[in-house]
N, C-alpha and C positions, 0 to 999 in steps of 0.2 A: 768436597765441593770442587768442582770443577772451574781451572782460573782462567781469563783472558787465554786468547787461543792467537791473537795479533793480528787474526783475519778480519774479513769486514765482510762476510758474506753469511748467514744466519740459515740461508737454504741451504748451503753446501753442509753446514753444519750437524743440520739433520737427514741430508741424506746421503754422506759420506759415511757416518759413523754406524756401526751398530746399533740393533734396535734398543733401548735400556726398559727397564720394570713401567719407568711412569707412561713409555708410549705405547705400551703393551695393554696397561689398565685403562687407557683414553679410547683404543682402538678399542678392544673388549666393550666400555661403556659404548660407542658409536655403533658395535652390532646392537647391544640392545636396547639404543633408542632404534634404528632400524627393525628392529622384532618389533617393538611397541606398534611402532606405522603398519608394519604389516599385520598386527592383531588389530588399529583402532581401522584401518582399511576394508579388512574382512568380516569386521563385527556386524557390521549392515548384512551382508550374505549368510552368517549366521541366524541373525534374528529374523532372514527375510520370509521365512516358511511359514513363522508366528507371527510375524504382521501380518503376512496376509492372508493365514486363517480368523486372526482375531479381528480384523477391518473390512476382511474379503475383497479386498484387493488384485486385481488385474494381471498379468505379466506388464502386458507395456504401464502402466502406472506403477509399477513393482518396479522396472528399468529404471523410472525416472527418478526413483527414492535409490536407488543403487547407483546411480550416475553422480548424484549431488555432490560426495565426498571427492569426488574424481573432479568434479568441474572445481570445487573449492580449492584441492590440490594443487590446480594448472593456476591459477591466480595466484595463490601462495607459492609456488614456485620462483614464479616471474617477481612477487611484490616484495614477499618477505626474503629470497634468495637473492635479490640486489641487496637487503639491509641487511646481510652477513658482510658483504665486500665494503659499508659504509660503517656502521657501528661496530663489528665485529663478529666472529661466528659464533661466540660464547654466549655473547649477551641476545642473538638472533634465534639460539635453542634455546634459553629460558622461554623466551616470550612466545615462541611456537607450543613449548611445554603448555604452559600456562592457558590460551587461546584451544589447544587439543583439549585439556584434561575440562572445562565449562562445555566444549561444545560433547561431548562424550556425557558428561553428569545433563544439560538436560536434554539430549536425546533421551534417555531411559524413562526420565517424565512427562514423554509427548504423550499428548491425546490424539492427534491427528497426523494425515499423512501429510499435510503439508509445513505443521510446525517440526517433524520429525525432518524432513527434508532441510527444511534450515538450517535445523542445527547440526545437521551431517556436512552441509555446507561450510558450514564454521566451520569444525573442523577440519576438514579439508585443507584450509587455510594454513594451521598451524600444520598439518602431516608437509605438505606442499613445500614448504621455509624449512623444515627441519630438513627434508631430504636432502637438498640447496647446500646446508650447512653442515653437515655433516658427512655429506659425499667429500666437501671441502676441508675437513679436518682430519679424515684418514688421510687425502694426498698429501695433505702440508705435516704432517704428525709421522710419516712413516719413511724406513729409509728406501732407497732405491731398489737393495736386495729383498726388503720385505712388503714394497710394496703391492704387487701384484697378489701375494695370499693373503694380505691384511684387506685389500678388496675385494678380496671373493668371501674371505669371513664377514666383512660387513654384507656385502649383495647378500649371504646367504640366513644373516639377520635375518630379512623381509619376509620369506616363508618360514624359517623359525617360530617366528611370532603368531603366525598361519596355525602353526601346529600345537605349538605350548597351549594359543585360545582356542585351538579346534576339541582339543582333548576336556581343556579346562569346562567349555560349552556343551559337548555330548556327555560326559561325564558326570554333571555339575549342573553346570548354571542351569540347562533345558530340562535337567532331570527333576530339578527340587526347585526350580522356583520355574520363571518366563525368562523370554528377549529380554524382559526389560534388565534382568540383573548381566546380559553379554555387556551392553552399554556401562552399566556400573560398573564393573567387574574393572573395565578399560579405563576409565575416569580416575580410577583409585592410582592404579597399578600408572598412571601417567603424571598424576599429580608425587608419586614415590620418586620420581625419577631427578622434579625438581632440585631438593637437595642437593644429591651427588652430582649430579654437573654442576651446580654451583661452587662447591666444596671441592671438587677432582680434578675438573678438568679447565686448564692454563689457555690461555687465548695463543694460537699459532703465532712463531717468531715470523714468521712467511707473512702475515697480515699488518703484523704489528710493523716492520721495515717498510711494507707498500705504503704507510699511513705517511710516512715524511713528516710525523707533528712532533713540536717539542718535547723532550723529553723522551723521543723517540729509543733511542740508543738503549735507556735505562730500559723501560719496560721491555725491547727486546731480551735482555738480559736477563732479566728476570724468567722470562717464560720459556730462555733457553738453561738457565738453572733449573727450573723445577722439572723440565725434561733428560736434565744430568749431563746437558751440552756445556763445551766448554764456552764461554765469554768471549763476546767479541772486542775489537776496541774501537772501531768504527762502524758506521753504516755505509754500503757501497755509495759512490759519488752520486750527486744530483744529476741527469742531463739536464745541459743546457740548451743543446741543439737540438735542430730537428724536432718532429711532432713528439708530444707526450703520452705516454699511456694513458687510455680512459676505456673504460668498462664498456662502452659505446664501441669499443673495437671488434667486437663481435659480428657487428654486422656492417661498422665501415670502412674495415682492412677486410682487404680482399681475401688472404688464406684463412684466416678468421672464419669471415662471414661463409665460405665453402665449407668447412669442418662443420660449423654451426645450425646449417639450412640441412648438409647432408643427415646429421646425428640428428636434429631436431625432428624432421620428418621420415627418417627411418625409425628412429624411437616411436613415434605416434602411431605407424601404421602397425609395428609391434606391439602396441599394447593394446590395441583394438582385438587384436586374438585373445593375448594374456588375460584381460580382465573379462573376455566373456566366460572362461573356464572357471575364474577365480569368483567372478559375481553370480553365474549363473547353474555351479555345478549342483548346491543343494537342491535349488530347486526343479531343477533337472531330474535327480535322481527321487526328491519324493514326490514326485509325478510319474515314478515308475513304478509306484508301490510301498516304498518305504517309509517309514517312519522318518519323525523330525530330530530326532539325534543318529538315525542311521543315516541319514540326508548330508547330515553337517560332516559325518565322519569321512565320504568322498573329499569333500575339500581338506579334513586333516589329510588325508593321505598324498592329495595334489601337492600340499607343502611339504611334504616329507619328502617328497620327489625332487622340489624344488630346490629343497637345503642341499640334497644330497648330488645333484646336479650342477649345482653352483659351487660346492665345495670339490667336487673333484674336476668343474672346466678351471678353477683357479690355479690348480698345477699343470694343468694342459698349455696355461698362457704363459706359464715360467720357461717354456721349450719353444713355445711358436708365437707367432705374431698375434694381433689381435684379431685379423680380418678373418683370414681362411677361418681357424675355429670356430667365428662367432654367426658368420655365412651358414656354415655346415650346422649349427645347434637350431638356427632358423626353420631351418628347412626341412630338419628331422621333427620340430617342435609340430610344422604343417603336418606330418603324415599322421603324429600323434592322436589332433584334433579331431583329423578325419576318423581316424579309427574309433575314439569317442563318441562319435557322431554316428556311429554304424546302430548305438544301443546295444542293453546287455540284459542278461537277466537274473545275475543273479549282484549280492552288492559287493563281494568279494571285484569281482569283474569291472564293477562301477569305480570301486578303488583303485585296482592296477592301470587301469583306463585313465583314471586321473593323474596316478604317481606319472605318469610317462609324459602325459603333454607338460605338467610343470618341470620334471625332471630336463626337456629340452628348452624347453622358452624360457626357463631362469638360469640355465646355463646362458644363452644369448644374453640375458640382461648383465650377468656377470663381464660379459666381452665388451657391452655396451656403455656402461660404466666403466671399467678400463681405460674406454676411450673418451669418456668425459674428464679423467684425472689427465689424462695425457695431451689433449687435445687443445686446452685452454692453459694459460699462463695464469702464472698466482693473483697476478692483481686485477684478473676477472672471471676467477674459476667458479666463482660463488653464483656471480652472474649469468656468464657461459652456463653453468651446470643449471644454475634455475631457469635462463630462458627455453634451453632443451626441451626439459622436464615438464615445461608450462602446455611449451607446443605437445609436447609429446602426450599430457592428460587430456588434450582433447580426443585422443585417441581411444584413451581408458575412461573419461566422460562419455564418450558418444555410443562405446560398445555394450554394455546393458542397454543402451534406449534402442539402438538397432537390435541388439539381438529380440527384446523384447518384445516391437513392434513385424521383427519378421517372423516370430514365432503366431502373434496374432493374425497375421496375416498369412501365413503357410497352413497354421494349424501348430498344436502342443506335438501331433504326430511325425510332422517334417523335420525333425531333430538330425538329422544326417545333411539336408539340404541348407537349415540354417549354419549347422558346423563348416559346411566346406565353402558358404559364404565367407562367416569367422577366419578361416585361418586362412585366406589368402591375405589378410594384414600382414602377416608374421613373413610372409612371401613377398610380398613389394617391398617390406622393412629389409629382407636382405639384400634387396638389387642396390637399392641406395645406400647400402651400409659397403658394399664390396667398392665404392669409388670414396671412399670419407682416406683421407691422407692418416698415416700412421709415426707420424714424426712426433716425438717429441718436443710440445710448442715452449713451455720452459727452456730449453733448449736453442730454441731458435730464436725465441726474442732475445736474449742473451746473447747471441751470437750476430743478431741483425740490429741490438740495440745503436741510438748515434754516441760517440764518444762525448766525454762534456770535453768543455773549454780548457780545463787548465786540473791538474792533480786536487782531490777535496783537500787533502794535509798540506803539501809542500806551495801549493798555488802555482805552481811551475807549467808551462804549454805542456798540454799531453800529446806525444809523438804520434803521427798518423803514417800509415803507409804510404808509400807512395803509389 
């Protein structure tokens, strides 16, 4: 066991040292609650072929049963991603667990489109909070040297879970039973997951220092021993002076509130591409002919794309900055869509079609992310990261109900005219992503914080420059 180290700093702690086994198995658990979201996210896109044969069901009424989870998301984002930065991020993924795995078990027993819409809604809430908290637990959990591929392994989670459910769904669930066992299937496999984060995974010494409540120092210690850090023997001094940190600094410190507005609304206009590929490729493709597990198999392949895009822009970002790359993966993401958008005929073509545009747009989400760890300070990253994310699902809310209602409105035929509507999101998301500042704000508030009054130990005036 590792003893008192005499420092009084709990972040350096963790991201000076090497990675050890237990933050290896935390990050690993944080990709696969990240797969979970992106299988309990795409489950609606799978079952959407079989709704709407079994209910007969509309496109634009289809969008808006595909939207639901998206809109619940951006709320849970914002609601439950500020109660990670107040209770804790431990105790903020059980209760997201918990809230996903009810709203997933009675999805699968709606009778109707509007009780099924609710409860996609629910869920939503809980994917929303967990993303918030866990995007916040790989930053805090990981060291400096491993942090950039420990978050492109978690980014690459999200379509993981795309493709483990896409397989599980065409192979499986659609073959031998209905939709209604995708929903199950998700409800199980989320209620498993309960446990182990309970049992595994330590609450960040990063949150636990920001909390300043009694008793503080000990439970740092503790959750820098189970991560095999050595012991601190204080907590860094209190300010005294000057304004205090609050979570509210996102949007009323000014470099803040610019990272903030910039990432939040280039995230949004990006996801309005991202989710029309990801909500609307099945049903896309079995309106070209196909069958409903040959349907679903375009979207595994999207994810395949996706994982495999995001895991190699993750070592791209270990040599270059975040912007240029994450620019350039936008922009290749746009030609992809279009070319999607051109139609195919056979479903081979309808796959490769798909690997490509995920293959670029979750590369970008990877860059994008990046800059949500980098961008915000510990003691309002949970916040920062969920009000992003909040703004940013309106993006991913809105894209099913437009795509849907322009496809109504074009014709099922105009599938090239709707695409190259779609992917100019992905295109305004990078004009305002190439001005978001690349500094590291950890860093900076640290460096800009005000000194306190006098030494925490010795009580002695602490020396100011002149």
């Amino acid at each position: 066991m590792a003893g008192p180290s005499g420092g009084s700093n709990p972040v350096a702690a963790i991201n000076d040292t090497p990675m050890g086994m237990r933050q290896m198995l935390v990050v690993f658990l944080m990709v696969l609650l990240n797969a979970l979201d992106g299988f309990d996210v795409l489950s609606s896109a799978f079952a959407a072929p079989g709704i709407a044969a079994d209910w007969g069901i509309e496109r634009d009424a289809l969008g808006i049963m595909l939207s639901a989870e998206l809109v619940g998301m951006g709320f849970g984002s914002v609601l439950l991603g500020g109660l990670a930065d107040k209770i804790g991020r431990k105790p903020a993924m059980l209760i997201c667990l918990v809230v996903m795995a009810i709203g997933m078990y009675m999805a699968h027993d709606s009778g109707t489109i509007t009780t099924i819409t609710i409860w996609r809604f629910l869920t939503g809430l809980g994917i929303g909070g967990m993303l918030a908290s866990t995007n916040a637990v790989v930053a805090e959990t990981t060291s400096k040297k491993g942090r950039s591929i420990s978050m492109a392994l978690y980014v690459i989670g999200y379509p993981l879970g795309g493709v483990i459910g896409g397989f599980a769904a065409q192979e499986w669930l659609l073959v031998n039973y209905d939709w209604r066992a995708v929903f199950l299937f998700g409800s199980i496999v989320t209620a498993l997951m309960i446990p182990l984060v309970f049992i595994l995974v330590p609450e960040t010494p990063a949150f636990l220092a920001m909390q300043k409540k009694p008793g503080a120092l000990e439970r740092v210690n503790k959750s820098l021993r189970a991560y095999g850090k050595p012991m601190i023997e204080s907590l860094p001094a209190v300010v005294e002076e000057g304004p205090q940190p609050k979570v509210t600094d996102i949007l009323s410190q000014p470099k803040l509130r610019k990272v903030t507005l910039l990432l939040a609304f280039g995230y949004m206009f990006h996801t309005l591409t991202f989710y029309y590929i990801l909500k609307f490729a099945p049903t896309i493709v079995a309106g070209a002919g196909f069958t409903q597990a040959q349907a679903a198999s375009s979207l595994t392949y999207a994810n395949i794309g996706g994982a495999l895009g995001g895991f190699l822009f993750g070592f791209l970002l270990k040599r270059f900055d975040i912007r240029g790359p994450t620019v350039g993966a936008c922009i290749l993401g746009v030609v992809a869509v279009a070319w999607f958008g051109t139609g195919h005929e056979t479903l081979w073509s309808w796959r490769v079609a798909a690997f490509f545009t995920m293959f670029f747009l979750n590369a970008a989400i990877v860059g994008y992310y990046a800059a949500f760890a980098r961008g915000f300070p510990a003691y309002a990253r949970a916040s920062g990261t969920g009000f992003v994310l909040g703004v940013g699902r309106l993006g991913a809310a809105g894209s099913p109900i437009i795509a849907g209602f322009l496809f109504t409105w074009l014709g099922d035929s105009e599938l090239l005219a709707v695409s190259l509507i779609m992917c100019s999101g992905a295109l305004l998301g990078a004009v305002l992503l190439w001005f978001v500042p690349t500094n590291d704000a950890d860093e900076d508030y640290v460096q800009s914080a005000p000194l306190p009054k006098n030494d925490a130990e010795t009580g002695a005036p602490v020396a100011r420059a002149a």
